[in-house]
N, C-alpha and C positions, 0 to 999 in steps of 0.2 A: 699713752697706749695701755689697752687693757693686762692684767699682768695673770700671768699663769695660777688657777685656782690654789687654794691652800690644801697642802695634803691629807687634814687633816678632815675636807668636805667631800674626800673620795667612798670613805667607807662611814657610816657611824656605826663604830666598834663598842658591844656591849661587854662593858666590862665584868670577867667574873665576880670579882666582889659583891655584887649588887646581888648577888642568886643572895638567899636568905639562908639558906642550908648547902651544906659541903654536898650532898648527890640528892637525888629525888627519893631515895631511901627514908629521906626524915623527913619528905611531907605529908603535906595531908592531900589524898584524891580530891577530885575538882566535884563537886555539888552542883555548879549552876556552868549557866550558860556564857560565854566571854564574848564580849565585845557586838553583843546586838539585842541593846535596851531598847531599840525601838523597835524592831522587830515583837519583841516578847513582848512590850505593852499592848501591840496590835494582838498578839496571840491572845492576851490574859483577856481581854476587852471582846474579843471574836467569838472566846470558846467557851466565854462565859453567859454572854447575851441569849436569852433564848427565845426572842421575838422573831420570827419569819426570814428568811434573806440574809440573815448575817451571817454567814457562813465564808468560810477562811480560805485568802491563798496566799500559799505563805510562796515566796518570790526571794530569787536567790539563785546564784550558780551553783553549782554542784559542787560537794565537800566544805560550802558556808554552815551545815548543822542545822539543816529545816527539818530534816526529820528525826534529828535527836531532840531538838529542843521542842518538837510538836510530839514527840513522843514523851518526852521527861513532863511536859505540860500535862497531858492526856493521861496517863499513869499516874498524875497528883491529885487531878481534875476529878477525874471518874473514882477514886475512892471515895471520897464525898457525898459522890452521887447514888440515890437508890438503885437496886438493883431493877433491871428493867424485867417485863412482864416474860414469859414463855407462849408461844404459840406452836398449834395445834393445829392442825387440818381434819376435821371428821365429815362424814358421810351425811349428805342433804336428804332427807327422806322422800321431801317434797319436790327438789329436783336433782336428781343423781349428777347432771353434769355440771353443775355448781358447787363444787363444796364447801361447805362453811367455814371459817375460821373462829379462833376460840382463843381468848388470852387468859390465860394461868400467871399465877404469883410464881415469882422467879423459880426455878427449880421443883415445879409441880409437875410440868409437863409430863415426863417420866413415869411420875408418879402416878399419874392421872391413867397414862395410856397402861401402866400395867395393873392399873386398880380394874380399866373398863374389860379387860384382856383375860382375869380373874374372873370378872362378873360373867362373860359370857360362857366362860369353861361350866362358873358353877350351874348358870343356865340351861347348858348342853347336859348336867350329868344329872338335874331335878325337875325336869321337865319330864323325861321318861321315866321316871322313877315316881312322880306325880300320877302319870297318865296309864300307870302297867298297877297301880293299885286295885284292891278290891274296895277301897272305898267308892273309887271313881266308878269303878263299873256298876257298882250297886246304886249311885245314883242315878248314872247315865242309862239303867234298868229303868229307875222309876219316873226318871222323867219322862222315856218315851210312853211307856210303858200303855198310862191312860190316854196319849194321843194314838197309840199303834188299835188301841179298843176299840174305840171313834173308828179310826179308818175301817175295822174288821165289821164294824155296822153298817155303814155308812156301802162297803161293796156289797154286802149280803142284802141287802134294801133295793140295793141294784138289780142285783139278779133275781130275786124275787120276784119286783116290777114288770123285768123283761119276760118272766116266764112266766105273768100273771096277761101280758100283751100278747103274749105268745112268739119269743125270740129267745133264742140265748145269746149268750155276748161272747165273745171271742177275742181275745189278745192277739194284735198282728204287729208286723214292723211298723206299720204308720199309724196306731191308735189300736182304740175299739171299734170292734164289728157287730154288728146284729144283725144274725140270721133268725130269719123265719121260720116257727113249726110246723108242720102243716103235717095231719095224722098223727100226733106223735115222732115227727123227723124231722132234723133241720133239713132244708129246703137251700144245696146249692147254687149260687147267681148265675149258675146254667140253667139250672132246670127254672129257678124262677121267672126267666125271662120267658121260657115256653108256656106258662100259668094264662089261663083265660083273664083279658084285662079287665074283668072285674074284679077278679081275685089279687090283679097283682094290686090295682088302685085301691083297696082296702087294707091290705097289705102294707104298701108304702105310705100310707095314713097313718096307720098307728104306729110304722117305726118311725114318723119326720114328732108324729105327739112323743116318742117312747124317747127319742135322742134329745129332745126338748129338756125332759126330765134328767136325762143321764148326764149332759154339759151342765148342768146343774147343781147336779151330787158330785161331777167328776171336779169341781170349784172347788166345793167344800173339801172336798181329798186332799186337793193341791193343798189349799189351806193349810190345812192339816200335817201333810209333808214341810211347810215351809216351818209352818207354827215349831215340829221336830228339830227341824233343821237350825234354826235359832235358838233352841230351849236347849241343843248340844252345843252351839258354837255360844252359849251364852254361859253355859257350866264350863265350858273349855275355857272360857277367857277366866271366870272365878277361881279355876282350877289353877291356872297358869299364874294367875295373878297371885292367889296362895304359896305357888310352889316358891318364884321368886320375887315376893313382894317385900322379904326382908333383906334380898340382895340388892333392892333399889332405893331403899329407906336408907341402907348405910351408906350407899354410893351418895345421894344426894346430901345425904346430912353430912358427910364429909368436906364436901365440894360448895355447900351454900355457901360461901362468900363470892363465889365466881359466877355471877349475876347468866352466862350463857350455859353453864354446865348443866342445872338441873334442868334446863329445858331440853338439850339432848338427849338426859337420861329419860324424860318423856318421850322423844321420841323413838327412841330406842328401844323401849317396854312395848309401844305399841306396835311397832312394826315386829315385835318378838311373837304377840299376841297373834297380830294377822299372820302370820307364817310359823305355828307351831309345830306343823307338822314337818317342818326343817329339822326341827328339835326333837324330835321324835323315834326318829330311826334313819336306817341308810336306805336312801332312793334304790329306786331300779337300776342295774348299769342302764346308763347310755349306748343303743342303738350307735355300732360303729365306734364306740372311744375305747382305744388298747387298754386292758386291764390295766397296767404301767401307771395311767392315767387316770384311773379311779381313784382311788385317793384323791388327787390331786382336787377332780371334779368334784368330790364331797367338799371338800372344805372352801371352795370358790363361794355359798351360799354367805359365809361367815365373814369373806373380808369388807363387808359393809361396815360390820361394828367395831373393824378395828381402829387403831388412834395413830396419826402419822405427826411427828412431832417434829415440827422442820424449827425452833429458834430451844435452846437447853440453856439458860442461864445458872442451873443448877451451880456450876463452877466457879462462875464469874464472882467477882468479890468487886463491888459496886457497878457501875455503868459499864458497857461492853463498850471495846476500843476495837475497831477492825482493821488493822493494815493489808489493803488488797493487794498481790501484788503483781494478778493478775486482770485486770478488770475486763472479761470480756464479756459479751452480752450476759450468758449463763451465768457465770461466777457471779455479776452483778446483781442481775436482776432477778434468780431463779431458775428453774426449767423443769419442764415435765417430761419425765422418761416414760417411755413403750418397752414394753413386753410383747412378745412373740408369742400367743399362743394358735394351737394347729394352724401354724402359718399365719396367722393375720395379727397386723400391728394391735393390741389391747394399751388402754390405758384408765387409771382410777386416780383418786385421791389420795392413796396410799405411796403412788409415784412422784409424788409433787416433791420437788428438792429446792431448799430455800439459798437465796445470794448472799450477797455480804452488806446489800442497804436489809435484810430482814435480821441478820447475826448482830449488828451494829444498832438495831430499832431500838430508841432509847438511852441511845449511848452517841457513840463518834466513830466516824469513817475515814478515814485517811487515803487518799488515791495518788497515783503520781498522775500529772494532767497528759503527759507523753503517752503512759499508756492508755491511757483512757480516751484517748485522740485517734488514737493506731487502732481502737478496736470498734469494728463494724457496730454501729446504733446505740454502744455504751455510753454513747457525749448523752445522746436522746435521751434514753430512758435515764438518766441519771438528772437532768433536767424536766423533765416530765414529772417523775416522782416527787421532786424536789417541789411543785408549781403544786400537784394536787395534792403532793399527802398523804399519799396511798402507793404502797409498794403491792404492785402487780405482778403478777406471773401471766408468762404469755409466749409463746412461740414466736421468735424472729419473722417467721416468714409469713406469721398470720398476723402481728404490728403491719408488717409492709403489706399486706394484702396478698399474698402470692398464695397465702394456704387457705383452703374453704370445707378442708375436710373435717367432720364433726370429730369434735375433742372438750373435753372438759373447760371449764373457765372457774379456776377456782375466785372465791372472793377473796378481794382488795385487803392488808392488812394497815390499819391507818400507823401514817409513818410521825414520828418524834425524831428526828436525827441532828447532828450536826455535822456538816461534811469539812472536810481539809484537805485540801489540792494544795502539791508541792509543784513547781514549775519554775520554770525562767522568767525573768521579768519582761522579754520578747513573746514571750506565746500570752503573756498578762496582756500586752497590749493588745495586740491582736486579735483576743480572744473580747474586749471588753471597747475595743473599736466597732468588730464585725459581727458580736453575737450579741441583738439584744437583751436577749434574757439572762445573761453571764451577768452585766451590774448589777441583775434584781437579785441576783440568786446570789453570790458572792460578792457582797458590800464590804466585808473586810480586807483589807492587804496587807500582809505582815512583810517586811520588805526585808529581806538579810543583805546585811552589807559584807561586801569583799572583804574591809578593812577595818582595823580599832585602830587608838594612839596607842605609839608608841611611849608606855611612862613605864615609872618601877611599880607603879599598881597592876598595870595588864602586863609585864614581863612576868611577874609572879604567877600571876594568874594562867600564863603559859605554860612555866614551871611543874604547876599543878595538873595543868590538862597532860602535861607530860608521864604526871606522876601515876594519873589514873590510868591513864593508856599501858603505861610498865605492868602495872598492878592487875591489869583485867586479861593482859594477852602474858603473864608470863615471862617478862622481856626483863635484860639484863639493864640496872639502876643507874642513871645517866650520871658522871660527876659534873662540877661546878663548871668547869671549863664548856663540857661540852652542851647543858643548859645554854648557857650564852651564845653558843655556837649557833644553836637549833632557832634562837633568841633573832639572831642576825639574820640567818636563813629565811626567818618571819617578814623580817624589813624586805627582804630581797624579793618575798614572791611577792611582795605589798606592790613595788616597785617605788618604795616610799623610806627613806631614812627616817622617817616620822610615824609612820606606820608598820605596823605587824597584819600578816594575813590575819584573815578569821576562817581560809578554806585547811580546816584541820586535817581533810584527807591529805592533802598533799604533804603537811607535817608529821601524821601519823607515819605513811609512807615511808618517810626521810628514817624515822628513830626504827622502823622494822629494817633496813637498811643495814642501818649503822649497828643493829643486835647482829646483824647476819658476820660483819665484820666484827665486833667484838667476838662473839662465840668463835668466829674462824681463826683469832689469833688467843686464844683461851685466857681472856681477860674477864674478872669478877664484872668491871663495870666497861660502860659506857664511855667510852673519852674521848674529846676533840677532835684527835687524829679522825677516828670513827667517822664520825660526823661529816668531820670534813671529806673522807673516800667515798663516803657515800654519794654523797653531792656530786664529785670530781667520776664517780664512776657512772652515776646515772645518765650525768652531760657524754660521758665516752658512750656509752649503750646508743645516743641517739644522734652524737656527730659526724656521722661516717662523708654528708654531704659537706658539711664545713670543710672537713679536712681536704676531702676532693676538691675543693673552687679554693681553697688556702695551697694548696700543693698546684692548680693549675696556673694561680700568680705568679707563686714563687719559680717557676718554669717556665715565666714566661709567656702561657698561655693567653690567658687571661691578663692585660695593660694594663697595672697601675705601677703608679711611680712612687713612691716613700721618700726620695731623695731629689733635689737640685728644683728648677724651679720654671715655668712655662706659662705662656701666654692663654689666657682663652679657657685655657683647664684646670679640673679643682677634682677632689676625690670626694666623693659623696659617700653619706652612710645609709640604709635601708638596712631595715631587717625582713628575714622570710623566713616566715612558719611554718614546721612540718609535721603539726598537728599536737606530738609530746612536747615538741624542742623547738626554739628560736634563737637565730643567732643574728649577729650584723652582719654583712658583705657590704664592701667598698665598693664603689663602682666609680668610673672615670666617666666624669657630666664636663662635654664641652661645648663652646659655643662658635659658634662662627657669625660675620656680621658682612654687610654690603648696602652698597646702595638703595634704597627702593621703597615700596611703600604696603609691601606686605607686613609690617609689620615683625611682630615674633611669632613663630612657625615652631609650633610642636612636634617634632617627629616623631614622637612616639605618637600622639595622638590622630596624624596623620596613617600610622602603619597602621590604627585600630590596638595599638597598646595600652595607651595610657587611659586611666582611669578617669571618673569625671571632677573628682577630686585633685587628682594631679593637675586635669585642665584649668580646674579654678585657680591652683595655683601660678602656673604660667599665666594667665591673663591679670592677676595681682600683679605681676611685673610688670605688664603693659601699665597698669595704673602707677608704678612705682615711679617709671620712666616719663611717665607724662608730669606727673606731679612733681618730677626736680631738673627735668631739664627740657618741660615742652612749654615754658612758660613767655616765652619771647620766640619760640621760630617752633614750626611743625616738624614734628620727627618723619626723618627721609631714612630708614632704618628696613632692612630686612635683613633677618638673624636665625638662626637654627639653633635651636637645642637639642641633646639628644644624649641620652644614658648609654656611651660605647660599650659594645657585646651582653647589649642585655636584649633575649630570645623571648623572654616570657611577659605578661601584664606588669605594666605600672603604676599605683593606687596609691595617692595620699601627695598630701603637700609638703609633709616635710622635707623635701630638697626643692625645695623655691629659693629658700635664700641661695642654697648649693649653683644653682642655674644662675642666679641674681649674682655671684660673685665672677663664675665664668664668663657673663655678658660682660659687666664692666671690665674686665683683663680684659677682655677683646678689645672694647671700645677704646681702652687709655690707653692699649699697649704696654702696661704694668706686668710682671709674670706675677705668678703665683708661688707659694709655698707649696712643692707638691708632697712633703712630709706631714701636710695637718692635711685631715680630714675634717669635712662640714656635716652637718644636722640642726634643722630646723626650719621651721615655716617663717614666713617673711609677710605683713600687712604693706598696703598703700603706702602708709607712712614710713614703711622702711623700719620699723619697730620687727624683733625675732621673739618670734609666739614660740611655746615648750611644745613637744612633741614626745610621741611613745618609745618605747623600748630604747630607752636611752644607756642602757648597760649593754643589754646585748648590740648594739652598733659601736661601743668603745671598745668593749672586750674582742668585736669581730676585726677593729681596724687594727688592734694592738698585736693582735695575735698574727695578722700578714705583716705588719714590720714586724715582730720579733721572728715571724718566717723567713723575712727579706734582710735583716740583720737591723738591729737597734743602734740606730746613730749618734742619740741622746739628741737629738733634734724632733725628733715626730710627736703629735700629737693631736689634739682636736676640739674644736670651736664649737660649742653646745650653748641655747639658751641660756640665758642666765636663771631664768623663770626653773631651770631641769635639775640645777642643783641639789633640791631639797629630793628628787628621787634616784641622786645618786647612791648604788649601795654595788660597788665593783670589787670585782672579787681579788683575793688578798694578792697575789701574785702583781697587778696592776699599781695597786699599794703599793709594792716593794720596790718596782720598777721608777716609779715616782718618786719616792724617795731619793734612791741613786739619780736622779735627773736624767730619767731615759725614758720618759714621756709628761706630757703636760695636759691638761686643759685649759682650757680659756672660757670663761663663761661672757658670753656677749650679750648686750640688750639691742644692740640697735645694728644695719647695715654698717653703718662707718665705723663703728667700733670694729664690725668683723673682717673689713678692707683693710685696715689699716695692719691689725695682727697676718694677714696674707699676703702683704704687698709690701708690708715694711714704711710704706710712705700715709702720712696723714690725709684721712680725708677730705677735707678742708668743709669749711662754713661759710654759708651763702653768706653775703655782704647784704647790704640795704638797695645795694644797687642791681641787686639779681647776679652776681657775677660771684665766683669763686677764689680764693686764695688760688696763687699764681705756683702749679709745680702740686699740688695736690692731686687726687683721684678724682672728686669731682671738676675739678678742673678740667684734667684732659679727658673726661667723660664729654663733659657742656660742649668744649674744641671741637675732638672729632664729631659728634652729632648736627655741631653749628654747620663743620666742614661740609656734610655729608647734606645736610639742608641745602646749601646755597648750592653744591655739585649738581644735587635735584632739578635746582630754579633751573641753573642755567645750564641742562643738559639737552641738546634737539635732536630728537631720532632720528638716524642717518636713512633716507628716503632709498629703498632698493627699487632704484628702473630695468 
């Protein structure tokens, strides 16, 4: 018979000695990252490739250190790296609702917008200062001067002609007029209509020959005015061009390595040229705009030339690292803000506000994929950008179509990035199942694992992670004892005596804890006890339900037995989760058996309780049973199983064997031990597979006998396979010691019959048949019994 585990496989106790230093006061802070070398090769490989697609999701539960070691990676990475470009948004001349974009040498931008911001002030204040000279006017004299001579000939030739034809000419609203002399008097188109029509037909002869000649000369006039008209706006561009041609010589000599700049400043000078007279002096007020507003209204002319600097790498000290940690469309992507002016939405390129793929351009982005999930069209465009390469600006509702009202469309900034999604290895699949474009775009997986080995290399290395955490937040210097302490605690969330977490939130946690309690009993350091209350207080903060279903046992409430020993029934373990905290609860799994050829009958799965995993496991028992005792006669067998007072879902196979041991007590008429509790799944073959939360079901059943009083008899039958994630808390230890609890580790059914029943299994023969007075024996008995009951049983006919 299997014999009670060794005490020594209840806990593995990390001994203090092995810490290398008396407290964390004499180490050194932790540098790198513990226990996920393949993770960080996937990082290093990810964040370093710069070909298309390879972009990083680093996968991992939360508090495994995706985002410290994607940040300690990114913060290494990006000093290396050059500094990324600045961009600019200015004013299209060509087409106002497009505006251009411009990339500047890191930390020019700034620069840039208050060199252009200078230039036009100096613009505004020698432009009229150019134009109010006496040089200017004494040109702008002589250039007209000999065309205004021309024109004074050119009218006097006119009127001459007319007065030689016999008209004078007359300036009206709609032209010239030629009236007729007649005696010495002009001749009104009243009276001339009464003129005998010969006189008027001679008349209107020589004025259709006389206006012949005047459209003629009135050519050459135009000419003449236009010739003016050019020969001023042609000294005004020379003039203008003089006044600021050496503010645009230094602006472009400054800026010629930025291949887009001095073409702006062309454009800029021109459009300064065409619209001098902006520069010139103050407009008229506007018709109807409150004086308040004047100002405002003047300088409206001027915000074309301003410079809107949406990316400033000035600060940065190599590649920009972005952690978003908001990612909604805006934040992301950009957005253009409106202005209210007298009442109506305005909007320019001055409004244009850049996201965090334009801050990041050049460098690396870091998103969490939850929120990036949760927020409306940010998966898209974040995808989108990633495919083209160009980070766009664009209204939400003009992407989806809903908006058609005219607005700007600034140009496309071409995108350099590398992205890094933290997420779960669930939303990994999911995402890389159901969204084709997720494997193009994100080829890398850096995968964090829950757990390292447990050695004296990663114990140290905890040590350290300890040390830095003291060091960074302030916290009172842990001593050696309680190192070890924190050491063990590792195993325990590992749920691995071989293993240490790698989720450092939860051990961070633990050591802010245990400072809380040192400071509360005014202790230098950190010690044991600490550690330990911390633990011991965290588990009281979240068992208020244990306690209740432990206090409704021990009352009686709630049927289970710790003592004496019964047919059919066995005490099962489960745990249930309440989201912080998980414990065991025992539950009473019994069986009943009859005649028949239903089979095994789930009752939980019958009430719609049971899960489809618990269903699998009840039907492994149907294979169990066919496979050792259906070999010579058919099973005439209907049986009930059923987890007494339990109200809620049932999920998982670990109490198959738990059911598997109450069948057979049924079958053989054996009782049971109702002082051991069961845990574990159960194959065909009758072999016990390991199962989860195998602390918390020892410590849940321990804790209702030591409710119900400790007999030195109880205990509980666990995988053998579960050993290696035994890590039970000290109290259980101690209990053990004294012989007031056991385990038994079991690998197969008959090993775990035999520990419950007291009587040996027994081993088939060659003959198909069983040792005489064993379990399998009176299992095969009554089944055979119940077979042949079947053959020869004849419904009693009701007449």
């Amino acid at each position: 018979m299997i014999q009670p585990l060794d005490i020594k496989e209840y806990r593995n106790v990390y001994e203090a000695g092995k810490v290398e230093c008396a407290s964390t006061e004499e180490m050194r802070p932790l540098e790198e990252i513990i226990g996920q070398e393949r993770a960080l090769r996937a990082l290093r490989f990810g964040l370093e490739i710069r070909e298309a697609g390879f972009n990083v999701y680093a996968a991992g539960a939360q508090g495994t250190g995706r985002v410290r070691a994607v940040r300690s990676f990114l913060d290494e990475l990006a000093k290396a790296k050059p500094r990324a470009s600045d961009w600019v948004y200015v004013h299209n001349f060509e087409n106002q609702y497009e505006p251009n974009a411009v990339a500047l040498p890191a930390g020019r931008g700034t620069e840039f917008r208050e060199d252009v911001k200078r230039f036009i002030e100096g613009a505004r204040q020698a432009l009229p200062r150019a134009f109010q000279s006496e040089e200017y006017a004494k040109r702008r004299d002589e250039t007209l001067q000999s065309l205004q001579g021309n024109r004074t000939d050119l009218i006097a030739r006119i009127n001459q002609r007319a007065q030689e034809a016999g008209f004078v000419i007359q300036m009206s609203p709609i032209g010239l007029l030629t009236i007729p002399v007649i005696n010495g008097r002009p001749v009104p188109e009243e009276e001339f209509i009464n003129l005998p029509d010969e006189v008027r037909a001679e008349v209107q002869r020589r004025r259709e020959e006389l206006n012949t000649e005047l459209r003629s000369t009135l050519r050459q006039v135009q000419d003449i005015e236009r010739q003016g008209a050019e020969a001023v706006t042609n000294l005004n561009r020379e003039i203008a061009l003089y006044a600021i041609g050496n503010l645009v010589a230094e602006l472009k000599e400054k800026y010629a390595g930025a291949p887009e700049v001095p073409e702006y400043i062309d454009a800029v000078q021109n459009d300064i040229l065409e619209n001098i007279q902006v520069f010139l002096g103050v407009p008229e007020q506007e018709q109807g705009v409150p004086p308040q507003f004047q100002a405002f209204m003047r300088e409206i002319p001027f915000r074309k030339y301003e410079v809107n600097v949406v990316v400033d790498n000035a600060t940065v000290k190599g590649a920009p690292v972005v952690f978003e940690q908001n990612p909604t469309y805006q934040n992301l992507l950009g957005k253009i803000e409106k202005e209210v002016q007298f009442g109506i939405f305005t909007t320019d390129f001055t409004m244009i506000r850049p996201g965090s793929l334009h801050k990041a351009n050049g460098g690396y982005l870091v998103l969490d994929i939850e929120d990036i999930l949760r927020a409306p069209l940010s998966w898209d465009g974040l995808k989108t950008a990633l495919k083209t390469g160009e980070a766009v600006i664009e209204e939400p509702g003009e992407r989806m179509g809903f908006i058609t009202a005219k607005t700007i469309k600034p140009e496309a900034i071409p995108l350099d990035i590398k992205v890094s999604l933290i997420g779960t290895p669930m939303l990994y699949h999911l995402l890389y199942q159901y969204d084709p474009d997720f494997k193009e775009l994100f080829k890398v997986k850096a995968d964090f694992d829950t757990v390292m080995e447990r050695n004296d290399e990663n114990a140290n290395k905890y040590a350290d992670f300890i040390c830095n955490l003291v060091r960074e937040e302030n916290l009172r210097h842990l001593e050696r004892e309680a190192i070890a302490r924190v050491i063990e605690y590792g195993s325990r969330l590992a749920a691995d005596k071989e293993k240490l977490s790698t989720q450092f939130s939860a051990v961070a946690d633990l050591i802010r804890e245990a400072n809380f309690y040192a400071v509360s009993d005014g202790s230098d350091r950190i010690e044991r006890k600490h550690v330990t209350k911390a633990i011991e207080e965290k588990i009281y903060r979240s068992n208020l339900i244990q306690q209740k279903i432990e206090e409704y046992i021990r009352r009686g409430i709630f049927l289970i037995d710790t003592e004496g020993e019964k047919v059919g029934q066995v005490n099962g373990l489960s745990v249930i989760g309440l989201g912080d905290f998980a414990f065991g609860r025992p539950s009473k799994v019994t069986a009943s058996i009859g005649v028949g050829r239903e089979g095994i009958v789930d009752i939980e799965r019958e009430a719609a309780l049971g899960g489809p995993i618990h269903t699998k496991g009840v039907l492994i028992i149907s294979g169990y049973l066919n496979n050792n005792y259906a070999r010579d006669k058919p099973l005439s067998l209907s049986a009930r199983l059923v987890f007494e007072q339990s109200y809620e879902g049932i999920e998982g196979d670990s109490a198959s064997s738990t059911e598997l041991y109450a069948l057979l007590s049924a079958l053989s008429g054996l009782p049971l031990k109702q002082y051991l509790a069961v845990t574990g799944s159960v194959n065909q073959k009758g072999e016990v597979q390991a199962i989860g939360g195998v602390n918390e079901k020892l410590e849940g059943f321990f804790e209702v006998c030591k409710a119900k009083r400790l007999n030195g008899n109880q205990g509980a039958l666990i995988p053998a396979s579960n050993v290696q994630n035994l890590m039970l808390k000290e109290e259980i230890v101690e209990a053990a010691k004294a012989g007031k609890f056991r385990i038994y580790p079991v690998r197969t059914i008959d090993e775990g019959i035999e520990i419950l029943t007291g009587v040996p299994a027994g081993v088939r023969r060659d003959d198909g048949t069983y040792e005489e007075g064993t379990v399998n024996y009176l299992v095969d008995r009554r089944l055979r019994e119940m077979a042949e009951t079947m053959r020869g049983f004849q419904p009693t006919t009701v007449k």
